[in-house]
C-alpha positions in Angstrom: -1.9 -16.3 -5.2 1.6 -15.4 -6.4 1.7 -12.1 -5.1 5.5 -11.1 -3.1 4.3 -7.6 -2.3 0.9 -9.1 -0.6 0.4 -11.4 2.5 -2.1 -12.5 5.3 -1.0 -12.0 8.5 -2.5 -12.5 12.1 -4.6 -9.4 12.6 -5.1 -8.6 8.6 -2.8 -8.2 5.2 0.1 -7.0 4.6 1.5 -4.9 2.0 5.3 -4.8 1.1 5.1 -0.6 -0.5 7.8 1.5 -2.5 7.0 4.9 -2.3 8.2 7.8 -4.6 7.9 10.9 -2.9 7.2 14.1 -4.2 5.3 13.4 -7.3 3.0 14.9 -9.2 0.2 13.4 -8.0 -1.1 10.4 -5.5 -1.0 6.8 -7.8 -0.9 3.3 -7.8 1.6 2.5 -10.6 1.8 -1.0 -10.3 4.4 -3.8 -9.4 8.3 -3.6 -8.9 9.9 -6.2 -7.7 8.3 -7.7 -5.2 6.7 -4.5 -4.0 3.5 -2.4 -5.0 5.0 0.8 -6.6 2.9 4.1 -5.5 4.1 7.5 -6.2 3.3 10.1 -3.5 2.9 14.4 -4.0 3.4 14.2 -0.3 7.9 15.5 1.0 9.3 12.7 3.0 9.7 15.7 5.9 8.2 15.0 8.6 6.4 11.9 8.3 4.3 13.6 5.8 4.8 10.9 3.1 4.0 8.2 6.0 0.7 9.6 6.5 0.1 10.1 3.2 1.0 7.0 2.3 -1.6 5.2 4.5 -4.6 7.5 3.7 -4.0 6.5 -0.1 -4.3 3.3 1.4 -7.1 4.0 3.1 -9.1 5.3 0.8 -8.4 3.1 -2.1 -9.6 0.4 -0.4 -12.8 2.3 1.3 -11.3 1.9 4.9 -11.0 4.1 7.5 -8.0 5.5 8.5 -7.3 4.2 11.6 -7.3 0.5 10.0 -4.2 1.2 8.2 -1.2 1.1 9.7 2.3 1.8 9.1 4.4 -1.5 10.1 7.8 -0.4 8.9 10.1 1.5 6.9 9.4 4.7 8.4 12.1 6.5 7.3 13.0 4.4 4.0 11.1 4.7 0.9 10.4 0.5 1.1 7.3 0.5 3.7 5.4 -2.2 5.2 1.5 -1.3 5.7 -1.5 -3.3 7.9 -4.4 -3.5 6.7 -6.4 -4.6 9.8 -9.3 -6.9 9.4 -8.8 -7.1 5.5 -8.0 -10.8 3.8 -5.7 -11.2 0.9 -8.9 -11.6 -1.8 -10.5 -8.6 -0.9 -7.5 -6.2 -1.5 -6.5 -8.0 -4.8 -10.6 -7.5 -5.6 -10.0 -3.8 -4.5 -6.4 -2.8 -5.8 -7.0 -5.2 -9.1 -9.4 -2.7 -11.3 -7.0 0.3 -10.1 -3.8 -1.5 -11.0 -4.5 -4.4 -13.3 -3.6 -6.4 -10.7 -4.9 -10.1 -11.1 -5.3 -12.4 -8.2 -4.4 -16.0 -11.0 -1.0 -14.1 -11.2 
């Protein structure tokens, strides 16, 4: 499971997120770097993006809200999302037909 942007952690998984702001639309676009690239239609004004940010989260992977959670980069465009009680096979099984994403990579 070579995935930077993608580890288990006590509690769930988390994701390592770059966010463009102020697009035309709510997508996953894929990898960049080490991070999962999404782009947002959400301002970064008060902490609009943030929420939006987890509810794309939320309901990509069919979870409710309150299970994902913000970890950090609140006020940076590289964020750091929980997703409680998830493993590390189940999001690549979710995110993979959205993005391509593989979990041999």
């Amino acid at each position: 499971m070579n995935q930077p942007w993608l580890r288990p952690v006590p509690g769930g998984t988390e994701l390592r997120i770059l966010v463009q702001p102020r697009a035309s639309r709510d997508q996953l676009v894929g990898i960049q770097g080490e991070e999962l690239k999404i782009r947002l239609a959400a301002p970064p004004v008060d902490g609009a993006a943030n929420a939006a940010c987890c509810a794309f989260f939320a309901k990509l992977c069919k979870l409710p809200k309150s299970r994902v959670t913000l970890v950090a980069g609140e006020s940076s465009r590289h964020k750091r999302l929980l997703l409680a009680d998830v493993d590390v096979a189940t999001v690549l099984v979710t995110l993979g037909p959205v993005s391509g994403l593989t979990s041999g990579d």
